[in-house]
C-alpha positions as CSV (number, residue, x, y, z in Angstrom):
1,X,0.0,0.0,0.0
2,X,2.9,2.4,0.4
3,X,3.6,1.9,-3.5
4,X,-0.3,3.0,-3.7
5,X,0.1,5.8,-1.6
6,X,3.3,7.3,-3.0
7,X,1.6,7.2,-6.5
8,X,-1.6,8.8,-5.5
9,X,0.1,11.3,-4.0
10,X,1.8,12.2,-7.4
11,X,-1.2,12.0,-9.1
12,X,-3.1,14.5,-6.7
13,X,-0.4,16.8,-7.1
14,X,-1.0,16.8,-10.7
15,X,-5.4,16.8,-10.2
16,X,-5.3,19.5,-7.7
17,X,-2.9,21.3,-10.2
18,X,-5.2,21.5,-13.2
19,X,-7.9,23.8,-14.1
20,X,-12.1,22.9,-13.6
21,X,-11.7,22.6,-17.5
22,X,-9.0,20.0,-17.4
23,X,-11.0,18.3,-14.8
24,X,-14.5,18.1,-15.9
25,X,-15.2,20.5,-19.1
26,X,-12.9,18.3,-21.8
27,X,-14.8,15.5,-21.6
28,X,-18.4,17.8,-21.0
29,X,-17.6,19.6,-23.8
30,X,-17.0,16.4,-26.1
31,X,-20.6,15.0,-24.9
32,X,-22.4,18.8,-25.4
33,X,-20.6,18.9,-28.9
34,X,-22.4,14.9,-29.2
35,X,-25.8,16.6,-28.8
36,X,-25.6,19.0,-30.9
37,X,-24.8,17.3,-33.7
38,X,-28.0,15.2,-33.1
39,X,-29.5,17.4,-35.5
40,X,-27.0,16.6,-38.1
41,X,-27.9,12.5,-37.9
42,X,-31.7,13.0,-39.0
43,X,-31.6,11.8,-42.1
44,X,-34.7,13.4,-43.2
45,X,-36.3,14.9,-46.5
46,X,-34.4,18.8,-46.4
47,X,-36.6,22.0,-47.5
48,X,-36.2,23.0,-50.6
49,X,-33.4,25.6,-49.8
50,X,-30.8,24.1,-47.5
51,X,-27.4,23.8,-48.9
52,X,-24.3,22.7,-47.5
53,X,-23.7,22.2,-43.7
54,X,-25.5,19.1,-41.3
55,X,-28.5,20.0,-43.3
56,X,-27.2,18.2,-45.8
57,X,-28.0,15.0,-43.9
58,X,-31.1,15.3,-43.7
59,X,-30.9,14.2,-47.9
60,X,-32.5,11.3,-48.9
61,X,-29.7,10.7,-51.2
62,X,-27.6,7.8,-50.1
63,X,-24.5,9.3,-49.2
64,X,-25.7,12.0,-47.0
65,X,-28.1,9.5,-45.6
66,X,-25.2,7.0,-44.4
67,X,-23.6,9.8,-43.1
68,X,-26.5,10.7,-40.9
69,X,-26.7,7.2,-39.5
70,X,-22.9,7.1,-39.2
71,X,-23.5,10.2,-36.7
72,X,-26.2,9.2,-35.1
73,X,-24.3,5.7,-34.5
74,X,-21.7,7.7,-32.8
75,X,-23.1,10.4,-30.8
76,X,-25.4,7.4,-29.1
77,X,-22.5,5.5,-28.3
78,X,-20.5,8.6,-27.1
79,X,-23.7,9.2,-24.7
80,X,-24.5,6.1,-23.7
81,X,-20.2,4.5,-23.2
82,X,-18.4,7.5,-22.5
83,X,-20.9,9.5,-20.9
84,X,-22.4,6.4,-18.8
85,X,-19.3,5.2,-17.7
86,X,-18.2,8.6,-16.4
87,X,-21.4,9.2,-14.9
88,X,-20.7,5.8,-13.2
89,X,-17.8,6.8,-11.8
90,X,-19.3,10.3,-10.5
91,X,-16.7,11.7,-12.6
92,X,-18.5,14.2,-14.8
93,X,-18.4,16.2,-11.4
94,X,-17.7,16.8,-7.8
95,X,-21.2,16.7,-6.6
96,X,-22.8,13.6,-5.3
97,X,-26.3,14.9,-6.2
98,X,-25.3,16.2,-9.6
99,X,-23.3,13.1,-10.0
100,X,-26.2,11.0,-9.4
101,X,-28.3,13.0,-11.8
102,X,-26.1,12.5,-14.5
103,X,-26.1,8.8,-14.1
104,X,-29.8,8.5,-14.6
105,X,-29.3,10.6,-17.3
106,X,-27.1,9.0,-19.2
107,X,-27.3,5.0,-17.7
108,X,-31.1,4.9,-17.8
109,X,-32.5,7.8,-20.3
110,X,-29.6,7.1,-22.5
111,X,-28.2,3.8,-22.1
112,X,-31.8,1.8,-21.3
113,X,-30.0,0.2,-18.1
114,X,-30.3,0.7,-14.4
115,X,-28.4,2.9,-12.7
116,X,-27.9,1.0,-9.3
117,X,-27.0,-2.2,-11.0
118,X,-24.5,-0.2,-13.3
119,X,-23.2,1.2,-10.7
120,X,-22.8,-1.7,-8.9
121,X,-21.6,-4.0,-11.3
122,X,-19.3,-1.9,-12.9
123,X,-17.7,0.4,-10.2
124,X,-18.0,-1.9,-6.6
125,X,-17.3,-5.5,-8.3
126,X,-15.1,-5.0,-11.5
127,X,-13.0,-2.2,-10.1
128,X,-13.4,-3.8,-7.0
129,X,-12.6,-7.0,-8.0
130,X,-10.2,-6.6,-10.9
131,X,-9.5,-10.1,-13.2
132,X,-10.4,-12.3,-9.8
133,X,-11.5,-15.5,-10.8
134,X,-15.7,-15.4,-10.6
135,X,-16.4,-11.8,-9.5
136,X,-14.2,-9.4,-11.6
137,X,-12.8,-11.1,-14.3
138,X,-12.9,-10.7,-18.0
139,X,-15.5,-13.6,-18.4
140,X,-18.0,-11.5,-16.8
141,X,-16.9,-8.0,-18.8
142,X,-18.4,-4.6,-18.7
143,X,-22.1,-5.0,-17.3
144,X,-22.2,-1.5,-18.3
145,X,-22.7,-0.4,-21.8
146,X,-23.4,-4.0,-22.5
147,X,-26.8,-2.9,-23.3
148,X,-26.0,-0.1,-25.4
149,X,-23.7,-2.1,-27.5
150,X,-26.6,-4.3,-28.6
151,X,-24.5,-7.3,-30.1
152,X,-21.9,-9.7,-28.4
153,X,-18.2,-10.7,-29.3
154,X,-19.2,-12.5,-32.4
155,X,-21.8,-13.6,-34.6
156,X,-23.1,-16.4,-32.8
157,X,-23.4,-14.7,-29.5
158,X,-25.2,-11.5,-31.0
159,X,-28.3,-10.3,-29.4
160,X,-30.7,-7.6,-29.6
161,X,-30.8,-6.2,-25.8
162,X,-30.6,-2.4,-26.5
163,X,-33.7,-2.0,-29.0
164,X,-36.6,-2.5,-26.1
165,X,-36.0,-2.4,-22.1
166,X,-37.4,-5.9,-21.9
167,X,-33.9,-7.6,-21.3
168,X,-33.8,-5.2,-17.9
169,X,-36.6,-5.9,-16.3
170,X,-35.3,-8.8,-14.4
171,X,-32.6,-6.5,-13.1
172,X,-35.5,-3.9,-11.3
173,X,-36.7,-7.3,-9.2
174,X,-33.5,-6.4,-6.7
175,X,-34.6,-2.1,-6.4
176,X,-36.9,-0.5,-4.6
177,X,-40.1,-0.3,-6.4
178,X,-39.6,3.5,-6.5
179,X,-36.3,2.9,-7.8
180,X,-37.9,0.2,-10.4
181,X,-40.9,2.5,-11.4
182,X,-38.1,6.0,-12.4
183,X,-35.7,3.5,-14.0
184,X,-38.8,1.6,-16.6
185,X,-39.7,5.4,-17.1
186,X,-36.5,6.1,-17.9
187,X,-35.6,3.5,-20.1
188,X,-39.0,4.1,-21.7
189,X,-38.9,7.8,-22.5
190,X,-35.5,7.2,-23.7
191,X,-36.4,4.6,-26.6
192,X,-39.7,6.1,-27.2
193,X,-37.8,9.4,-28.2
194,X,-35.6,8.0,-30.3
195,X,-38.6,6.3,-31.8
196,X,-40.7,9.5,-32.3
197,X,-37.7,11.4,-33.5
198,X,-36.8,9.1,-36.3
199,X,-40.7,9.1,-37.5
200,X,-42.1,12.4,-37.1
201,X,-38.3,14.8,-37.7
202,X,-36.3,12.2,-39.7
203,X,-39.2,11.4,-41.6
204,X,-39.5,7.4,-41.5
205,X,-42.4,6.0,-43.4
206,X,-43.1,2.8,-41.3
207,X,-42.4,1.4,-37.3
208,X,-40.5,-1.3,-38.7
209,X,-37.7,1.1,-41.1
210,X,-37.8,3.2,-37.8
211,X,-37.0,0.4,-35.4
212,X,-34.2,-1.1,-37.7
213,X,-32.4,2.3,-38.2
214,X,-32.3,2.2,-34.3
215,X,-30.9,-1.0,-34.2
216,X,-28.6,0.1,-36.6
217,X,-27.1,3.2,-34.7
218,X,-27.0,1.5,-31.5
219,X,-25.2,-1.5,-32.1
220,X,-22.8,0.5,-35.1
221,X,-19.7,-0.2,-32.7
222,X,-21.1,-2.5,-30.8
223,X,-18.1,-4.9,-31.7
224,X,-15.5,-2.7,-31.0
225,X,-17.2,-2.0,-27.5
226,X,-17.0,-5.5,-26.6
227,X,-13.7,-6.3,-28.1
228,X,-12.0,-3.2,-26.4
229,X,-13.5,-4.4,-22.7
230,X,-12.5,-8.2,-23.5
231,X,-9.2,-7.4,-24.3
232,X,-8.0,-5.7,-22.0
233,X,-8.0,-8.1,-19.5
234,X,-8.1,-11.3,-20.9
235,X,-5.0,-13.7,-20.9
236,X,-3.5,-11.7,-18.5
237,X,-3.0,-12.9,-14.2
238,X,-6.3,-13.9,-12.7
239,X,-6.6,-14.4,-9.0
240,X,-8.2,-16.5,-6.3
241,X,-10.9,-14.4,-3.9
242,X,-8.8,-15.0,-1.2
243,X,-5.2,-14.6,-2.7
244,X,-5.6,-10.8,-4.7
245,X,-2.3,-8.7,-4.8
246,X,-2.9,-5.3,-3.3
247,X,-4.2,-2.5,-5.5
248,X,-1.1,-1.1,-7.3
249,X,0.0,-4.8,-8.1
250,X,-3.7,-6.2,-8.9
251,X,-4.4,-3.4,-10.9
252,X,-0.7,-3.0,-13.0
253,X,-1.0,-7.1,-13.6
254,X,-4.2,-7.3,-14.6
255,X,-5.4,-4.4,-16.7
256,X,-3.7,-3.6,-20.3
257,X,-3.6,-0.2,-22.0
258,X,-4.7,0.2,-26.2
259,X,-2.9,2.4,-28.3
260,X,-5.4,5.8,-29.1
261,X,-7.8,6.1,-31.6
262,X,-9.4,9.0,-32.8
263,X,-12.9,7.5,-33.3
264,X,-12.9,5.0,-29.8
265,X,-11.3,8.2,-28.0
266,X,-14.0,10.2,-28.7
267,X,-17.0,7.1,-28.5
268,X,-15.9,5.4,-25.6
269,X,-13.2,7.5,-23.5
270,X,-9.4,7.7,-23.1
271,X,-10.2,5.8,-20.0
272,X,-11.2,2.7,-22.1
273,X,-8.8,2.7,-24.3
274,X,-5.3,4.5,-23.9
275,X,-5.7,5.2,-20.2
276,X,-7.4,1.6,-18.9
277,X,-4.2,1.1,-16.7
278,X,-4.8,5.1,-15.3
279,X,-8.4,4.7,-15.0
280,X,-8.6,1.3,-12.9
281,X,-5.7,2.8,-10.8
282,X,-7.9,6.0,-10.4
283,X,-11.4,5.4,-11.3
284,X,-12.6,8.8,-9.9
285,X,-11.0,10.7,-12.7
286,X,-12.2,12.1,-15.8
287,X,-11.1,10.7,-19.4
288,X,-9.1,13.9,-19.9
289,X,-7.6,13.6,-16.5
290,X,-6.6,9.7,-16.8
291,X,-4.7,10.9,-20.0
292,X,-2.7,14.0,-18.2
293,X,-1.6,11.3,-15.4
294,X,-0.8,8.9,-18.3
295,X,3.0,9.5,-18.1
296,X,3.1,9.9,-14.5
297,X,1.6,6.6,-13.6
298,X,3.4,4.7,-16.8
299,X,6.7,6.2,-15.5
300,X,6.2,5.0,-11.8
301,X,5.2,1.7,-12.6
302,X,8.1,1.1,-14.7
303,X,10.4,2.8,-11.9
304,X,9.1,0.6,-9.3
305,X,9.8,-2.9,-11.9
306,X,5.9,-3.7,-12.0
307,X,4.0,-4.4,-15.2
308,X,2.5,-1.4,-17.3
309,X,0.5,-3.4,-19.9
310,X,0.6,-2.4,-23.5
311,X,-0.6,-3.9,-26.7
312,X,-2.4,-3.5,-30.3
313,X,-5.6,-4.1,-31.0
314,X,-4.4,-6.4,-33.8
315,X,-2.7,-8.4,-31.1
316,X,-5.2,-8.9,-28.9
317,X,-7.6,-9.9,-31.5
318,X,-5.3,-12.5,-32.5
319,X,-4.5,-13.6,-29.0
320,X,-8.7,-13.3,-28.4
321,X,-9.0,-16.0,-31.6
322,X,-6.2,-18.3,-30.9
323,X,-7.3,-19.1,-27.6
324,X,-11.1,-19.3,-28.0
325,X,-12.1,-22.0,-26.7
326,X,-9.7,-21.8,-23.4
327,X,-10.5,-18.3,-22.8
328,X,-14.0,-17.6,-23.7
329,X,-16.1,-21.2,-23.7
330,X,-17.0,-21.2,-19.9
331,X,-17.3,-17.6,-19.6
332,X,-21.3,-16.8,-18.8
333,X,-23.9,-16.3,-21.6
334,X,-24.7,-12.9,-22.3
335,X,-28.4,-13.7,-21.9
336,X,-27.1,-14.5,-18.1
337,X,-25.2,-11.1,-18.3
338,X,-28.7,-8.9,-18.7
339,X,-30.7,-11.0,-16.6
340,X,-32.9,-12.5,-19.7
């Protein structure tokens, strides 16, 4: 723990160091800039005199129309990955009651899932409980943004658990029946806007072209999603319950860094890609804030002679299909994973 302690201490330095901006209004700015380009994903019939700009795609024309569904795609997976795991985390700001607005928000308007359970699942048993065996590991991945991602690892595992709240319901049996009642209202209002927007703004001519374009935005990096949480922390050191290193060493052994990507950066977070090593050390932090402590915490590790995990995406991929069967068979269904 004094490894731990000597690290934070850095870090804080660094955190109490930086601006409200740095802290908070990067990665508030990059979801505000995700809403308002909502507009721009509407794929809609234009009036007769727009030209140029995101009222171009609103054009039935084909290229303008992909385009729209490529935004829409990823502004809901900005909102409903980065935006619900930082609201997870209470890092979007330093208020518990704000904090806990924001997670509705964004976990249960947004994301169709429960905010307790996400909480929960996410922060006190897979932070908590980092690649041990039956209660953190990789087998049992993200619970949150599971949901949002709407498909599963590959084609035979795919499922359609973000299109209607159904696949939550089992999870409101273990809330409060207040707590049950908000979140169904949530998740409810949420879908049912999407719904109405792409009918009555984007101008959708049936339910069913409607309901398939939002199946198409919300699982458009679903794959990706899961990959990136699969990966890494698979085939690295898994523990016994009863035999976990402490933090620093649990967390440096077990948890692998991505290189950056524009596109994942901005979807999911630096803190799910580049900075997963940061982020698991210091889950309280903002994306922007995991990737200022970056070097900090990359050149401690490797001062100290413990593990700082790095790899490619190709890599891991490779590693993921090479060993299949011995990492993924047992692993739980996903059906299990949202409580179908």
């Amino acid at each position: 723990e004094a490894l731990m302690g000597e690290l934070s201490e850095l870090v804080q330095k660094v955190v109490k160091s930086s601006s409200w901006w740095e802290r908070h209004g990067v990665d508030i700015g990059i979801l505000t800039c995700s809403f308002l380009l909502l507009p721009a994903g509407n794929p809609a019939q234009p009036p007769p005199t727009a030209t140029g700009g995101f009222l171009c795609l609103r054009s039935a024309q084909a290229i303008p129309f992909l385009a729209g569904v490529l935004t829409l795609g990823v502004v809901h997976h900005t909102l409903t990955v980065k935006g619900s795991h930082l609201a997870s985390h209470n890092a979007l700001t330093e208020s518990k009651s704000w904090g806990k607005v924001w997670a509705i928000f964004f976990i249960e308007l947004c994301s169709a899932f429960t905010a307790e359970q996400a909480t929960y699942n996410h922060v006190k048993i897979h932070h908590g409980y980092t690649n041990v065996i039956g209660l953190g590991d990789s087998s049992t991945w993200n619970m949150l943004g599971s949901l949002a991602a709407g498909t599963a690892v590959v084609g035979k595992h795919q499922h359609l658990a973000h299109v209607l709240p159904l696949p939550c319901t089992d999870l409101v049996r273990n809330v409060a029946w207040k707590t049950a009642l908000r979140t169904l209202c949530c998740m409810f209002l949420g879908l049912y806007c999407h719904y109405w927007l792409l009918l009555h703004v984007s101008g959708f001519q049936s339910p069913w072209s409607a309901l398939l374009c939002m199946l198409l935005t919300r699982s458009l990096l679903a794959h990706p999603y899961i990959h990136v949480n699969i990966f890494q922390h698979i085939g690295l050191p898994m523990f016994a319950a009863d035999r976990k290193p402490k933090r620093i060493h649990l967390m440096s052994l077990g948890v692998l860094n991505l290189p950056r990507n524009a596109l994942l950066d901005w979807s999911f977070g630096h803190s799910l890609i580049s900075c997963h090593v940061e982020h698991h050390l210091f889950p309280g932090l903002s994306d922007n804030m995991c990737l200022k402590i970056k070097p900090i915490v990359s050149q401690y590790l490797k001062q100290k002679k413990l593990p700082y995990n790095e790899d490619t995406y190709t890599s891991r991929l490779r590693l993921f299909l090479q060993r299949y069967e011995e990492l993924m068979v047992h692993a739980p269904p996903i059906t299990e994973l949202v409580g179908i």
